[in-house]
ROLUM-74372 format. One record per residue (C-alpha): residue in three letters; x negated, y negated, z; chain; residue number from 0. Coordinates in nm, 2 decimals, m for minus. Layout:
// residues N
NODE   r      u      v      w c   k
NODE Ala      X      Y      Z A NUM
...
END
This chain:
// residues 149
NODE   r      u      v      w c   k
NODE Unk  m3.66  m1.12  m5.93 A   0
NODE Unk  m3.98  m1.28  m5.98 A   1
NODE Unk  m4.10  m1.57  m5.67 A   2
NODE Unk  m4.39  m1.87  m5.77 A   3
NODE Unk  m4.46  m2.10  m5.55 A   4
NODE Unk  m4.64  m2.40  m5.67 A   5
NODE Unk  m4.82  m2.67  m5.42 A   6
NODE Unk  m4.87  m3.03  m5.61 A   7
NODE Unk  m4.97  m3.33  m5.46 A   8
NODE Unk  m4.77  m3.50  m5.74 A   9
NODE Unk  m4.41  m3.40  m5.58 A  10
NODE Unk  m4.26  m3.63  m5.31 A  11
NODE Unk  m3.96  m3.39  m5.25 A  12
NODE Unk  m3.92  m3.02  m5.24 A  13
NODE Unk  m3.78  m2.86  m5.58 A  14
NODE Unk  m3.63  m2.54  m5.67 A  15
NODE Unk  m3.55  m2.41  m6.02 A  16
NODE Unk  m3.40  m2.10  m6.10 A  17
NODE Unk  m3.41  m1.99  m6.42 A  18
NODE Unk  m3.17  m1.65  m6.53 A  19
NODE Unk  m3.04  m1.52  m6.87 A  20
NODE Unk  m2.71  m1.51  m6.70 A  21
NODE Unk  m2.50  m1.61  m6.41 A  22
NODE Unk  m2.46  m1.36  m6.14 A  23
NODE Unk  m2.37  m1.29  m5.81 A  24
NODE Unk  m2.73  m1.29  m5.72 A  25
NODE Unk  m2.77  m1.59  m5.86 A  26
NODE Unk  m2.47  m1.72  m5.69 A  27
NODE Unk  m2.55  m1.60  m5.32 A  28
NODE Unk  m2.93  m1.74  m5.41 A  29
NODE Unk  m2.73  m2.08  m5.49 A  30
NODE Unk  m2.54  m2.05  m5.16 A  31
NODE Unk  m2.81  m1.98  m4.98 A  32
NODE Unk  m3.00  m2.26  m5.08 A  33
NODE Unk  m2.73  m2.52  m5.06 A  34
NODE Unk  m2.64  m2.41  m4.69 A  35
NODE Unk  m2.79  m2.66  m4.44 A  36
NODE Unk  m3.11  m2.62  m4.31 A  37
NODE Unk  m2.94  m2.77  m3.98 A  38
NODE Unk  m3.15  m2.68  m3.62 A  39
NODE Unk  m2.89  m2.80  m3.43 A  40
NODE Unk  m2.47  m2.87  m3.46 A  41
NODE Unk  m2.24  m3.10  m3.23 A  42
NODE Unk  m2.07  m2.89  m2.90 A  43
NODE Unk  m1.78  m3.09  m2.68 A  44
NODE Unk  m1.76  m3.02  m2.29 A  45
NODE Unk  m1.51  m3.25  m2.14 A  46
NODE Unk  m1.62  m3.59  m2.24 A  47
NODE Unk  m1.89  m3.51  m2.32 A  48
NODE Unk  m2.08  m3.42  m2.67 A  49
NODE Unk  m2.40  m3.18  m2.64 A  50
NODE Unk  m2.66  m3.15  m2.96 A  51
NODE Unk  m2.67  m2.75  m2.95 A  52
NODE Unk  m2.96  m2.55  m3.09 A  53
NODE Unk  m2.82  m2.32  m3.32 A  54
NODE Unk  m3.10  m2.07  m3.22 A  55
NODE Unk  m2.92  m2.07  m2.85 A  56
NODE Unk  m2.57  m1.97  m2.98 A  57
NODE Unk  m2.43  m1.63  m2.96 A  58
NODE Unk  m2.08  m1.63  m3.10 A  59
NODE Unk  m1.84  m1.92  m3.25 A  60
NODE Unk  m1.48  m1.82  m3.19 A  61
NODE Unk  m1.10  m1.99  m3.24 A  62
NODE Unk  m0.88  m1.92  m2.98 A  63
NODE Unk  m0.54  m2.05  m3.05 A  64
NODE Unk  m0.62  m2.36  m3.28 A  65
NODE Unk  m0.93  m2.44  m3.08 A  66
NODE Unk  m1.32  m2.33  m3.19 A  67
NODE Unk  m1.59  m2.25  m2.91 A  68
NODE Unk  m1.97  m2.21  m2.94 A  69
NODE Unk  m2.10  m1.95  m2.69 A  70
NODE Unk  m2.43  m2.00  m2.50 A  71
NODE Unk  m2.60  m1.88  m2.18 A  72
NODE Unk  m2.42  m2.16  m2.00 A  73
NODE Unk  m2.14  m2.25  m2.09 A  74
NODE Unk  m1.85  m2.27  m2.38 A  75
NODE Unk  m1.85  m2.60  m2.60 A  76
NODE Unk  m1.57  m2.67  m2.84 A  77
NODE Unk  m1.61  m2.76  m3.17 A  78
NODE Unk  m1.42  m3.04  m3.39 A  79
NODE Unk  m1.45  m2.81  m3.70 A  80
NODE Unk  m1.24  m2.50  m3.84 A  81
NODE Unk  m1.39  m2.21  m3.78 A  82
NODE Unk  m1.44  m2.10  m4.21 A  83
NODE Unk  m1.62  m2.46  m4.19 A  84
NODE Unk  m1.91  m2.33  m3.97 A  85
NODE Unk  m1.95  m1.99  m4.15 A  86
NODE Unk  m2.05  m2.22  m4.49 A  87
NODE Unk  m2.25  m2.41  m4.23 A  88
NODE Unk  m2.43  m2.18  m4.04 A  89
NODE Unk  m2.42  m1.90  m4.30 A  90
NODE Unk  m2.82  m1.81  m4.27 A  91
NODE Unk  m2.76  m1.76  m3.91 A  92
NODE Unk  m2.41  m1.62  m3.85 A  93
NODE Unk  m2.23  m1.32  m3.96 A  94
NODE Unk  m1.86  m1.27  m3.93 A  95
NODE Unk  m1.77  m0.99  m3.74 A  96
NODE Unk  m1.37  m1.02  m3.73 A  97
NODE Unk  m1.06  m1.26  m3.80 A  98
NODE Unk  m1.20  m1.50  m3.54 A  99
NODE Unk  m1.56  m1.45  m3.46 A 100
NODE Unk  m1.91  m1.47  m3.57 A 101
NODE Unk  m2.23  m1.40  m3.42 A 102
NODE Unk  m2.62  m1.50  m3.41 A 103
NODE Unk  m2.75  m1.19  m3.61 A 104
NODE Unk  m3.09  m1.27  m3.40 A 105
NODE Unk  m2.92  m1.21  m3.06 A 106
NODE Unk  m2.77  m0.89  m3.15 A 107
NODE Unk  m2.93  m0.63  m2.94 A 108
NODE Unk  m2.74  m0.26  m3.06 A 109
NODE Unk  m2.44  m0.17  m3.21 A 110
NODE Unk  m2.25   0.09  m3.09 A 111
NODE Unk  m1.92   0.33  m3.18 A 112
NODE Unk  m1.66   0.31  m2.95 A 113
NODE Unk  m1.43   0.64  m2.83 A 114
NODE Unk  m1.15   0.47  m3.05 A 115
NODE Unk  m1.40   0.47  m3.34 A 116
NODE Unk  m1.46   0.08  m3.34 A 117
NODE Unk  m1.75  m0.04  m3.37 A 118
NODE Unk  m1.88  m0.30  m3.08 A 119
NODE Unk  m2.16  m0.52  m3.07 A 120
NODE Unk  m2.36  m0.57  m2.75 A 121
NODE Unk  m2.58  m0.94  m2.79 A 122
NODE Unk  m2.89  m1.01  m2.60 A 123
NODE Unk  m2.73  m1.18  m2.30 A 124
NODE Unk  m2.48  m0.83  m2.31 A 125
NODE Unk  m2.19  m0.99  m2.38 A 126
NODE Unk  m2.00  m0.78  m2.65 A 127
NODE Unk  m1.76  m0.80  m2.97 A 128
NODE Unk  m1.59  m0.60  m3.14 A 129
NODE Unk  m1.69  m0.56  m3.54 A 130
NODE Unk  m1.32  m0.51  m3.76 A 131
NODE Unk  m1.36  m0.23  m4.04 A 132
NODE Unk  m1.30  m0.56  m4.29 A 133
NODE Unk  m1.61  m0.68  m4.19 A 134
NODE Unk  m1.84  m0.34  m4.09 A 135
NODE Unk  m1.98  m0.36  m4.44 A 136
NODE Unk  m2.12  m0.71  m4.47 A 137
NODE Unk  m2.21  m0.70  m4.12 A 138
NODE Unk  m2.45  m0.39  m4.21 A 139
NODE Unk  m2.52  m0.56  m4.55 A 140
NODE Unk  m2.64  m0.85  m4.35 A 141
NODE Unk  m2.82  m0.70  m4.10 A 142
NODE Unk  m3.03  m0.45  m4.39 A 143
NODE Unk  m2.88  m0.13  m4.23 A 144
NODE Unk  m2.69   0.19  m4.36 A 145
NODE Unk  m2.72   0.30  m4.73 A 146
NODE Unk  m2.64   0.00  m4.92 A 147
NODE Unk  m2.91  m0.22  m4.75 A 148
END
């Protein structure tokens, strides 16, 4: 894949081109990627409350029953979206890790094997998730580790 950047006075707006012989997935994820917002910071609820959240200081989104959290340092915020909403949203960011959670792939401090042969991940402020077998490979895709990185 070939990159050019080109810097002209004469554009008022950022574009992007892509030019391919044919559609592929590459070209597809590029797509994704590009459409995905460019968001710094999502709505959180605490009582009656609503808190602008940095994305940069959320370590997990979760659902729990029919309810979605964001987790920070300080506290749990719910959410007033479905949880497959936020992983289109915050797909730069976020990786899904099971059925109900995603993580902040920049606050993921190691990964480790369990004695039941599960894999857990330990985050920066050492709270931990597990990592289902459904999602081990585009976790390790994601993060640019193992043999298909």
């Amino acid at each position: 894949m070939q990159i050019k950047l080109i810097i002209d006075e004469k554009y008022t707006e950022t574009e992007v081109h892509i030019h391919a012989n044919n559609y592929s997935d590459q070209v597809e994820q590029l797509m994704k990627y590009l459409k995905s917002t460019g968001t710094d910071v999502i709505d959180g609820y605490l009582q009656q409350e609503i808190y602008m959240l940095k994305i940069e200081d959320i370590y997990f989104v979760y659902s729990e029953g029919a309810k979605v959290y964001f987790q920070t340092d300080e506290h749990e915020y719910e959410s007033k979206r479905k949880l497959y909403e936020l992983e289109a949203l915050l797909e730069k960011s976020f990786v899904r890790v099971n059925k109900s959670t995603l993580v902040n792939m920049s606050k993921i401090s190691s990964m480790k094997v369990e004695k039941t042969g599960m894999m857990q991940l330990v985050m920066d402020n050492e709270a931990t998730a597990h990592v289902s077998r459904m999602y081990l490979k585009g976790l390790k895709k994601r993060l640019g580790i193992g043999r298909d990185a």
